[in-house]
C-alpha positions in Angstrom: -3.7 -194.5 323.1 -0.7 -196.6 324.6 2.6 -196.2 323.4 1.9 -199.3 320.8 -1.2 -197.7 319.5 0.7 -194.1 318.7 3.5 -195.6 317.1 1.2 -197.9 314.9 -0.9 -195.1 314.2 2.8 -193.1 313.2 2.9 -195.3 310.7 0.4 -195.4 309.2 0.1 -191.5 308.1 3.9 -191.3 307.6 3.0 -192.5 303.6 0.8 -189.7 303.4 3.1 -187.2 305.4 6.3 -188.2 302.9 3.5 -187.4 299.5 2.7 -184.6 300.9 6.2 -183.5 301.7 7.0 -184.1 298.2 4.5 -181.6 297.1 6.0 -179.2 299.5 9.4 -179.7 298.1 8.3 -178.8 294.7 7.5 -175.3 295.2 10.8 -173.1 295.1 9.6 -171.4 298.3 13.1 -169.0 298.6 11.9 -165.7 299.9 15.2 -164.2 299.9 14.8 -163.9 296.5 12.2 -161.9 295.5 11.2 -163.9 292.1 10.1 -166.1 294.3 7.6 -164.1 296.7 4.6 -165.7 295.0 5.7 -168.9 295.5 6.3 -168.6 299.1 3.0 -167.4 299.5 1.5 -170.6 297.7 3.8 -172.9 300.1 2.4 -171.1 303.3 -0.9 -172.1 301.6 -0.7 -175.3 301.0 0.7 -175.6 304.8 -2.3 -173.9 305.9 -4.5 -176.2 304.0 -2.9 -179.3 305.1 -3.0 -177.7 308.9 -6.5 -176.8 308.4 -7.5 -180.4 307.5 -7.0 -181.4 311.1 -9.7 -179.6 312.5 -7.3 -176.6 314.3 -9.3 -174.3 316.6 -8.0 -171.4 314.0 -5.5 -171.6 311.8 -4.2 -168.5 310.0 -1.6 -166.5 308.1 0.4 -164.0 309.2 2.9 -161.4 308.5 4.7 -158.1 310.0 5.9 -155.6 309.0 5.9 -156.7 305.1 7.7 -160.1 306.1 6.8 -163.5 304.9 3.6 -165.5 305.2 3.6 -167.7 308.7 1.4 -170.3 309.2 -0.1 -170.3 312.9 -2.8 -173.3 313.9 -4.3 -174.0 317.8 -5.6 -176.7 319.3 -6.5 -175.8 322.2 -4.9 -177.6 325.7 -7.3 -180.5 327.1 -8.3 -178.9 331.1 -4.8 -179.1 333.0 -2.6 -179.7 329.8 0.3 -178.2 328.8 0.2 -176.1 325.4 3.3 -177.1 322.9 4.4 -175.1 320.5 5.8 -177.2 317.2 8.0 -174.6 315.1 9.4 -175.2 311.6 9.9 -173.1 308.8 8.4 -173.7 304.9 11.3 -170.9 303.4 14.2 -172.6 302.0 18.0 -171.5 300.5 19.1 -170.9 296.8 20.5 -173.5 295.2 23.4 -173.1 294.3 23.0 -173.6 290.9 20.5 -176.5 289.8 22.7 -177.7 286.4 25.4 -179.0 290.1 22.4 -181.3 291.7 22.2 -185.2 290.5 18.7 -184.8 290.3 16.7 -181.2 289.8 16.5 -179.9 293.4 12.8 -179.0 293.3 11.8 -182.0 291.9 11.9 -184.5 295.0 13.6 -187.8 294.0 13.9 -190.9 296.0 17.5 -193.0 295.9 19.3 -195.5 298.4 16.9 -194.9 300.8 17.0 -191.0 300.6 14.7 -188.2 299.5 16.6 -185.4 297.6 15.5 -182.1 297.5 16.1 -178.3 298.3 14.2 -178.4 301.5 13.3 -181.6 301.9 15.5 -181.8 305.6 15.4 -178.3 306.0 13.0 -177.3 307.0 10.2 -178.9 305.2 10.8 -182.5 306.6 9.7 -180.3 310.0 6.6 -178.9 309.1 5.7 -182.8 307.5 7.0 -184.5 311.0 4.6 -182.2 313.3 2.0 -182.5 310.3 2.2 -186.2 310.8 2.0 -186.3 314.8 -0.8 -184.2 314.4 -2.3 -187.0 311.8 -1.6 -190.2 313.8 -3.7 -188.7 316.8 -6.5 -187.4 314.3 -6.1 -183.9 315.0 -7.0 -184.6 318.9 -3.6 -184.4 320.3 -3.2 -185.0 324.1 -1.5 -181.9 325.0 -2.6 -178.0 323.4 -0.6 -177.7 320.5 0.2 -174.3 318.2 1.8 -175.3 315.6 4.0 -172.6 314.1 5.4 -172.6 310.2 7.4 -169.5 309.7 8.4 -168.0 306.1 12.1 -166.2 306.7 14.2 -168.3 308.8 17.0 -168.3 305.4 16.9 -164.8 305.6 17.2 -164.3 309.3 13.8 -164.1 310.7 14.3 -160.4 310.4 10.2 -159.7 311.0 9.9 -162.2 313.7 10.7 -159.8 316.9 7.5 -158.0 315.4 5.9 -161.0 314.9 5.8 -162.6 318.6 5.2 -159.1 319.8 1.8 -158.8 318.1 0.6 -162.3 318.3 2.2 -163.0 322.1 -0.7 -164.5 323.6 -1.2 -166.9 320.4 2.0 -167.9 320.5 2.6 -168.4 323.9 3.2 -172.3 324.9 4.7 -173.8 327.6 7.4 -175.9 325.8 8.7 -175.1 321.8 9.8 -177.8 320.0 12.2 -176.5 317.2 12.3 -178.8 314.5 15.0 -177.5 312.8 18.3 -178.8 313.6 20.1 -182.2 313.2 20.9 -185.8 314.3 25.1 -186.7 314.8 23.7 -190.3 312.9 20.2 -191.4 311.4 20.1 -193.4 314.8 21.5 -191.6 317.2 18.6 -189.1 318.7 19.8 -185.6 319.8 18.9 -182.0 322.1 21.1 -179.1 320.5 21.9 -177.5 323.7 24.2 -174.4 321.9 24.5 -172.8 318.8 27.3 -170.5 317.4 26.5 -166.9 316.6 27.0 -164.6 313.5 28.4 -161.3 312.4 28.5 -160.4 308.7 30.4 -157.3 307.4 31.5 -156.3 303.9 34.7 -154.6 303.7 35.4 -152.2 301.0 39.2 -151.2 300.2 40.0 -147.8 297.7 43.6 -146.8 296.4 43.0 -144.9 293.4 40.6 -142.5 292.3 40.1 -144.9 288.4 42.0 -147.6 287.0 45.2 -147.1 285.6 47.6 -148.8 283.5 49.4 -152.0 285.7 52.6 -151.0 283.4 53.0 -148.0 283.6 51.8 -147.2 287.3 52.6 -150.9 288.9 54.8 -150.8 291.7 54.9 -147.4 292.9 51.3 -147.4 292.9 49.3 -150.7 294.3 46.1 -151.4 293.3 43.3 -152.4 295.9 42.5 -155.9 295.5 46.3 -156.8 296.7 45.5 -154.9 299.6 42.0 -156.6 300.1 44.1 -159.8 299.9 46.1 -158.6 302.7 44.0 -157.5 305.0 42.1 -161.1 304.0 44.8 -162.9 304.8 45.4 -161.0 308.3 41.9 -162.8 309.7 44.0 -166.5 310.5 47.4 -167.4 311.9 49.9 -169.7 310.2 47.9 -172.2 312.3 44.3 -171.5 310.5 43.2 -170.5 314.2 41.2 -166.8 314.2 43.6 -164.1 314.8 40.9 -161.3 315.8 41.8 -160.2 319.4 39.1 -160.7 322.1 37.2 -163.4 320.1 36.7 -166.6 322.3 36.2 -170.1 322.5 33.4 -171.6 324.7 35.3 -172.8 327.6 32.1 -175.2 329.1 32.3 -177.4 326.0 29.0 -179.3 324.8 30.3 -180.9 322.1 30.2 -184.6 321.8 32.5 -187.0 321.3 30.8 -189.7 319.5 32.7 -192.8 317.8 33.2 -191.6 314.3 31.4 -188.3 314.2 34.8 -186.7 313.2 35.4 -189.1 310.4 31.9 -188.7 309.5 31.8 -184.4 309.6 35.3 -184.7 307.4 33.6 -187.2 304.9 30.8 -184.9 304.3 32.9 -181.8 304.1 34.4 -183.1 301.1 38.1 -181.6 301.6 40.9 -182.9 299.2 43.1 -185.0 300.3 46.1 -183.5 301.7 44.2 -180.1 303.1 45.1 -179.6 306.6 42.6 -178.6 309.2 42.6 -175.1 310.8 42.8 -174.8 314.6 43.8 -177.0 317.4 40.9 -179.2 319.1 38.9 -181.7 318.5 36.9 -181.4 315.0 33.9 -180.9 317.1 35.4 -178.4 319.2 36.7 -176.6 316.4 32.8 -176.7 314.6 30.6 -175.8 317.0 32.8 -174.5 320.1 35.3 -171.9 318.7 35.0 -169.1 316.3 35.4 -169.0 312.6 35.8 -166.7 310.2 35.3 -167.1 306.4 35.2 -164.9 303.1 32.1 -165.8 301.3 32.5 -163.2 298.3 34.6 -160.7 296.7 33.9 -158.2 294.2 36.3 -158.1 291.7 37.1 -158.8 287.8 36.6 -162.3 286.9 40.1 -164.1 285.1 38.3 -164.0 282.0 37.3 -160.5 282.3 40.3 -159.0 283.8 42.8 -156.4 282.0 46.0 -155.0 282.8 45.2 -152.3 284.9 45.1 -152.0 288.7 42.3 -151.9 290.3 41.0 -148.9 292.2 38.7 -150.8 294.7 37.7 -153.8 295.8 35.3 -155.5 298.7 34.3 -158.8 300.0 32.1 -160.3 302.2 33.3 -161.5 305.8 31.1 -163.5 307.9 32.3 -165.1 311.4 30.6 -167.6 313.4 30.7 -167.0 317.3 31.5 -169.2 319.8 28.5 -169.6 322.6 28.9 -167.2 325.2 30.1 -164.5 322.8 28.1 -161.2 322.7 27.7 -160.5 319.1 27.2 -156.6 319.0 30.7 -156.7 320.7 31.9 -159.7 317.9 30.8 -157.1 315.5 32.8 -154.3 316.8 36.4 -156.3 317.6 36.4 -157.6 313.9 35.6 -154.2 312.3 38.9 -153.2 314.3 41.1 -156.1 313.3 40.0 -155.0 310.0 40.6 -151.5 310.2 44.1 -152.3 311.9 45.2 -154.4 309.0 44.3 -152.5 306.0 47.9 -151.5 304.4 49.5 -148.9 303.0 47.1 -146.1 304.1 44.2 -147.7 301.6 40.9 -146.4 302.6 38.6 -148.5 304.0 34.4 -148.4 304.8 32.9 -151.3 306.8 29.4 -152.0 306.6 26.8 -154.6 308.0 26.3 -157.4 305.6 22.9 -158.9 307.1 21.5 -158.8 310.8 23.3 -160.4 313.6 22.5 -163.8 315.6 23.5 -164.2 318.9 25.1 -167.5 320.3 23.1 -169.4 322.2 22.9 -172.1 325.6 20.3 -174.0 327.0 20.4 -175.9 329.6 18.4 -179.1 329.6 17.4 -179.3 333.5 13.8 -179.8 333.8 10.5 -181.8 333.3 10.3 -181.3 329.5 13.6 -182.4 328.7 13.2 -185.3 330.5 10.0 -186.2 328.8 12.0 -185.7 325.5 15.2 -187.8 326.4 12.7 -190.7 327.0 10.5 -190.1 324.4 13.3 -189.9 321.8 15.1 -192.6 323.5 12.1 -195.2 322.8 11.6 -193.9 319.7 14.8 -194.2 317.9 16.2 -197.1 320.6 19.5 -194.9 321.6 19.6 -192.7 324.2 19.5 -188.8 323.3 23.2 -187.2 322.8 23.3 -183.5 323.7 24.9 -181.7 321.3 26.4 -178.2 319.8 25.9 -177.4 316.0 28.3 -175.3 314.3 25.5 -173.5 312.9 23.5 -170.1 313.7 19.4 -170.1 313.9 18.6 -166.5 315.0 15.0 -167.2 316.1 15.8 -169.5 319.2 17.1 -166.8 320.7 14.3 -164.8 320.3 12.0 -167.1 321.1 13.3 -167.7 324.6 13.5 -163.9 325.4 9.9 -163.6 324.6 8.4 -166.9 326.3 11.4 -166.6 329.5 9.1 -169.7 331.3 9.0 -172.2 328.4 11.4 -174.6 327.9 12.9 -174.8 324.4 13.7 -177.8 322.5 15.5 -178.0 319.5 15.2 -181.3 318.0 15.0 -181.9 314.4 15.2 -184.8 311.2 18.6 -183.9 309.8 21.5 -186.2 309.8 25.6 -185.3 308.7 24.5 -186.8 304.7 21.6 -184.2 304.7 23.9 -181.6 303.4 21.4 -178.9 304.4 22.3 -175.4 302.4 24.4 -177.6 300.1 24.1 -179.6 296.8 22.2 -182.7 297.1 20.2 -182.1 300.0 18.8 -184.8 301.2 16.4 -186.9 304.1 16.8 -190.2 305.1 13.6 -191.4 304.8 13.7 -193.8 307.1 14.5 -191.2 310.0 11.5 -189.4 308.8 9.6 -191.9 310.0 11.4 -192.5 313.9 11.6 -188.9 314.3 7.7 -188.4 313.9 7.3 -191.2 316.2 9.7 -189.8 318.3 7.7 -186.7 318.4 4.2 -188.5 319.0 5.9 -190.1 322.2 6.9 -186.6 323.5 3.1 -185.7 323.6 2.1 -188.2 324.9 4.9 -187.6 327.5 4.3 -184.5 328.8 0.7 -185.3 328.9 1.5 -187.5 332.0 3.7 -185.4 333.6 
């Protein structure tokens, strides 16, 4: 097929790809929460099904080491080929509490041009964009192709070391497309070339051995949530920037400085007006390039439950985001001291691991395959390709290109800033659905001639 043919053929499945999207959407597929094993087992089924329509070599589910279902399908590498591997996950987030989305979030619903849904950008729109490449060339693609739907990419990919150990040789491919990041505008076509990192710790603080009366102890005596609060508070300077010794920004900046991304990245953020920003930078700097540190939870009394006594203990969650370049195991280690530093008062204090870590990540687009994708995507959406950071962490990539050290990875995907992936309201444009499939299509055929 010429390039008119694959792009007419594009769109003609992409009807079919968006139904079947929609079915995907509906099933809460969250298998960090274990109500909902079963039905992440029934959405790695109906992938599999849908895969297995195309007339795959093999296609199969798999697991290790107790982990989620993955969906693996071949077909195999025409003589001199290379073989591609397309990656997306069918696992999505929590979220966040349905009675906050406009619409119920696993019941897909189209408006102004965008399909809303928990999943229905991340990753989901992925799995339907290779599902349609694979459709527009009849399940005959030019290249080999393994296509790849794993099950625990919200929850870390914890099993998927194991994983690529014991299937290596099925999963080994020459280029990985990773459909699973996002777009600066619906547009605009973009490479992530870094992602930041991720260290998680809960910090637990203990002053007292029970609660005791705020009256009749308070002031002498402190009570542990203050303290928390302080050592909280300890994390930022008067400037918002991160005050942990030894954590770094990414001198050999990737981010991009595209005509209104900032406006756009502060628009979707939501802040109120007056709130100043933290740190010193540009706002793409600052997002993808630097670190960041957050609370994301604290255990204590709500206002409605709370009486007057202080507190004997009290623990949050702290979870930083690593600059590329950082080491993480040594992230880990500076922020559990600056948090042991700054506990006052002699309080006690235990720090534990909150989740598994993810190390930053670089790539550098020299070579054949990137190529192929700049013009590819370029044709596709009619902009050139932007290389880009993301502010976010997706364990897996690393992984990936420790285990397969000859492929070259791309990370491409169908997001844009409204998607509001993880948030309320998530959300595809539907009309970048359709480019990025076609966008995809042209790649194949791409590295077919080269």
């Amino acid at each position: 097929m010429n390039r008119d043919e694959i792009a007419a053929a594009v769109d003609a499945v992409v009807p079919g790809a968006r139904a079947d999207l929609e079915r995907l959407v509906r099933i809460p597929s969250i298998w960090a929460d274990p109500a909902h094993a079963e039905d992440t087992e029934a959405s790695a089924a109906l992938v599999a099904e849908l895969a297995g329509a195309l007339g795959p070599e093999s296609v199969r589910i798999l697991r290790a080491d107790g982990g989620a279902p993955a969906v693996v399908a071949r077909w195999p590498a025409p003589e001199g080929q290379p073989t591609v591997l397309l990656y997306a996950h069918h696992d999505v987030q929590p979220t966040g509490g349905d009675e906050l989305w406009t619409s119920p979030p696993f019941e897909p619903t189209e408006r102004d041009g965008r399909l809303y849904g928990r999943g229905a950008a991340d990753d989901k729109a992925g799995v339907l964009t290779h599902l349609a490449v694979l459709r527009a060339y009849d399940g005959r693609p030019p290249v080999g192709v393994t296509l790849f739907i794993e099950g625990e990419e919200e929850s870390g990919s914890p099993t998927l070391p194991a994983l690529l150990r014991e299937h290596h040789e099925l999963l080994a491919a020459d280029v990985i497309v990773i459909a699973d990041a996002a777009n600066p505008a619906v547009d605009v076509p973009a490479l992530t070339t870094s992602l930041r990192g991720l260290v998680d710790l809960v910090v637990e603080v203990s002053m007292l051995e029970r609660p005791v009366h705020s009256g009749v102890y308070g002031g002498p005596i402190g009570d542990a949530l203050t303290a928390l609060v302080h050592t909280l508070a300890s994390l930022h300077d008067e400037k918002g920037e991160v005050a942990v010794a030894g954590l770094r920004r990414n001198a050999d900046t990737d981010a991009a400085n595209l005509d209104g991304a900032d406006d756009e990245f502060l628009a979707e953020a939501g802040l109120l007006e007056g709130v100043a920003l933290l740190g010193s930078g540009s706002v793409q700097e600052r997002a993808t390039q630097a670190p960041a540190i957050s609370v994301l939870g604290v255990d204590a009394p709500t206002v409605a439950a709370a009486s007057n006594v202080l507190l004997p203990r009290a623990r949050a969650v702290v979870s930083a985001r690593l600059a590329p370049g950082e080491d993480a195991s040594a992230a880990r280690e500076l922020l559990t001291e600056h948090l042991r530093a700054h506990v006052p008062w002699g309080a006690h204090v235990e720090i534990t691991p909150h989740s598994g870590i993810a190390e930053p990540f670089r790539l550098d687009t020299v070579g054949s395959a990137y190529d192929a994708a700049r013009a590819a995507f370029a044709e596709a959406y009619g902009n050139a390709v932007v290389e880009i950071g993301i502010g976010g962490s997706i364990p897996f990539i690393a992984e990936f290109a420790r285990t397969f050290p000859g492929a070259a990875v791309l990370v491409t995907g169908v997001g844009d800033p409204a998607s509001r992936w993880h948030g309320i309201d998530e959300s595809l444009s539907i009309a970048m659905f359709g480019t990025g499939a076609r966008a995809e299509a042209f790649l194949l055929d791409e590295l077919r001639r080269r």
